[in-house]
N, C-alpha and C positions, 0 to 999 in steps of 0.2 A: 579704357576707350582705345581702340585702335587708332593706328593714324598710317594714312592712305599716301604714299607716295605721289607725287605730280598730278598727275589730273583721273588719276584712279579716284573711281565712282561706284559705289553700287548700283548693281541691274533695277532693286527694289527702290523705288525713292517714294514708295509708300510714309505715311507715317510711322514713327515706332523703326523703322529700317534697320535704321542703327545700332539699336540698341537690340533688334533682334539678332544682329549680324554678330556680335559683339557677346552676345550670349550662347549662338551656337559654335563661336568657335573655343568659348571659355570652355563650353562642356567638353566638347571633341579633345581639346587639350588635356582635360583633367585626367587622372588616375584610372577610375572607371571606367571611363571611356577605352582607353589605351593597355592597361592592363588588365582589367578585368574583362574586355571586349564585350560590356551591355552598352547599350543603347542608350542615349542622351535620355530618352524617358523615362527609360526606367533608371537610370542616376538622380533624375531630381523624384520620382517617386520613394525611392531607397533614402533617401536626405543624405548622402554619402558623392558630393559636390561640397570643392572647395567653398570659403565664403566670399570669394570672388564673383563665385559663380551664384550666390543667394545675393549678393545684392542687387549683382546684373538683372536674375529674375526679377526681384521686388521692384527694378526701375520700370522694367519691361512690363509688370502688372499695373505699377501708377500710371505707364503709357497709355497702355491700353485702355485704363479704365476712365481719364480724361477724354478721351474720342467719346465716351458714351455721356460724362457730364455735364447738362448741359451751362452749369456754370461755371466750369472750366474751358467754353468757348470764348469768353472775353479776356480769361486769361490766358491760354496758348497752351499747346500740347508742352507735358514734360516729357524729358527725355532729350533725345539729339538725332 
């Protein structure tokens, strides 16, 4: 999880934000990214992302996939 100096905020304060925010830079940071110069998509397509970066996504999918639950409205979006 990143953590945000003083009163730095993301633009996005959607749900999910964070944890999007959080996962694009884990990719952009990884190897592939960087060395290989593909494309965040085509990293987690390849499975050749750190597991940093697999769990991020998997938060990022239980995120997502609570917005659509509807009995995960009683209990609150996971995620941050």
């Amino acid at each position: 999880m990143m953590r945000y100096e003083g009163n730095e905020k993301l633009a996005d304060e959607t749900a999910c934000a964070g944890v999007r925010a959080d996962l694009k830079m884990c990719l952009l940071e990884s190897e592939c990214c960087r060395l290989d110069k593909k494309t965040p998509r085509q990293c987690l397509q390849d499975n050749s992302v750190p597991p940093e970066c697999q769990v991020l996504r998997n938060t990022f999918y239980e995120c997502k996939r609570s917005l659509l639950d509807n009995r995960q409205r009683f209990r609150g979006h996971k995620g941050y």
